[in-house]
C-alpha positions in Angstrom: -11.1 20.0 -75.8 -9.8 23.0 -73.8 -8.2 23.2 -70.9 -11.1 24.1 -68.0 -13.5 23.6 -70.8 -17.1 22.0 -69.3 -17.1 18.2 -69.7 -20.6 18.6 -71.0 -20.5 20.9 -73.8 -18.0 18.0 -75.6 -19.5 17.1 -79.3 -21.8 14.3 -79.2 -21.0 10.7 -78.2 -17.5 11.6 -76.1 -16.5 10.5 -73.2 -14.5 13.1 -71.3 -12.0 13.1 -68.4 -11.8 16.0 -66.2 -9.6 16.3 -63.3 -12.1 16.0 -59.6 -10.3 18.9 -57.7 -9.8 21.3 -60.7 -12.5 20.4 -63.0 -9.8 20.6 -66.0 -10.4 18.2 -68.9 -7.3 16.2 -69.0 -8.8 14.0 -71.5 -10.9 12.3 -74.2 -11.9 8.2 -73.4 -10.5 6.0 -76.2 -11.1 3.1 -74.7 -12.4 1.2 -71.4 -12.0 -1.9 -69.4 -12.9 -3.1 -66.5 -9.2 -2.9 -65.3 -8.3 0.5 -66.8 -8.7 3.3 -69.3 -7.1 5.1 -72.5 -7.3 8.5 -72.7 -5.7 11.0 -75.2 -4.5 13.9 -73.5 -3.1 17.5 -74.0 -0.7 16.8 -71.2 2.0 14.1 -70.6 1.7 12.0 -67.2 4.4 10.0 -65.2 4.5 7.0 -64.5 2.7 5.9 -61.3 0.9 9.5 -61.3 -2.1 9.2 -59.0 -5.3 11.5 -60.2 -9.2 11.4 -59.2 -10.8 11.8 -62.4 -14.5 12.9 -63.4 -15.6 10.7 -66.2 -19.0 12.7 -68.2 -20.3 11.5 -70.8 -21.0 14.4 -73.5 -24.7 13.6 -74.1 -27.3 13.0 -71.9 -27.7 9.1 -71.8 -28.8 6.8 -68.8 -24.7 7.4 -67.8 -24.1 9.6 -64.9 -20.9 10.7 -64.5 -18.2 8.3 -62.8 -15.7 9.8 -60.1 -12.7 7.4 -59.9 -9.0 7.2 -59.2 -6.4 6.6 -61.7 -3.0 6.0 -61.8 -0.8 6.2 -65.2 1.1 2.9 -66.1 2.3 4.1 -69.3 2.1 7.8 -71.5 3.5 7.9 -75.1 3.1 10.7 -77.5 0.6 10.5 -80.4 2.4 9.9 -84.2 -0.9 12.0 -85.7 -1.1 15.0 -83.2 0.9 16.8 -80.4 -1.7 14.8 -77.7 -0.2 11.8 -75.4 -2.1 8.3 -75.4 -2.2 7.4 -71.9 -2.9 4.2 -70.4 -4.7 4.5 -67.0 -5.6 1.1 -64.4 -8.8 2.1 -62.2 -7.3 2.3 -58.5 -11.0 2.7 -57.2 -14.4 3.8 -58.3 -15.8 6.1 -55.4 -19.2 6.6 -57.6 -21.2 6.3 -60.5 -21.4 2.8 -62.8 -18.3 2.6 -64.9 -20.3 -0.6 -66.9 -22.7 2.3 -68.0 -20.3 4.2 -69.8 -19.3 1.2 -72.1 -21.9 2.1 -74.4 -21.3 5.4 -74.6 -17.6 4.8 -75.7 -18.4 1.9 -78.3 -20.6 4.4 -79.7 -18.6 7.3 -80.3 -15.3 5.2 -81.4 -17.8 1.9 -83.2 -21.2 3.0 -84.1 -22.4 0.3 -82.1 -24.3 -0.4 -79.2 -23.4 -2.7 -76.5 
């Protein structure tokens, strides 16, 4: 994951974050709820740091991609790399089905399907 690299050309079964205005990857999807995200990222965020996002999915599934606004509530810095675990809540969804991309994540991180 690169810096301006295209959210679609991530390897199979990722889930990538890319910054709306700049189209920059900020991110890979850990995790998802319905209330927020967790993303590893290159990049440290403040607290309370407002960002629409452009969630892709790496392979072609039935998941388009999800445009939403984040805000950070917490960013600590990984023990195994020189990344940042950052916990996102979901401000607003302005498109896309979030609920698609569930299966997509499970995949990649549980070999399982919802």
């Amino acid at each position: 994951m690169t810096p301006g690299s295209n959210p679609t050309t991530a390897a199979s079964g990722r889930v990538l974050a890319s910054d709306a205005a700049s189209h920059e990857v900020i991110g890979e999807v850990l995790n998802a709820s319905r209330a927020g995200l967790l993303v590893i990222s290159a990049r440290p965020f403040q607290d309370q740091e407002r960002i629409d996002v452009r969630l892709s999915p790496s392979e072609r599934v039935d998941a388009a991609p999800v445009e939403v606004t984040l805000e950070s509530v917490y960013c600590e810095p990984s023990q195994f790399n020189e990344h940042y675990g950052v916990g996102f809540a979901i401000l607003a969804i302005q498109s896309g089905d979030l609920r698609a991309l569930f299966p997509q994540i499970a995949r990649a991180r549980f070999g399982v399907t919802v």
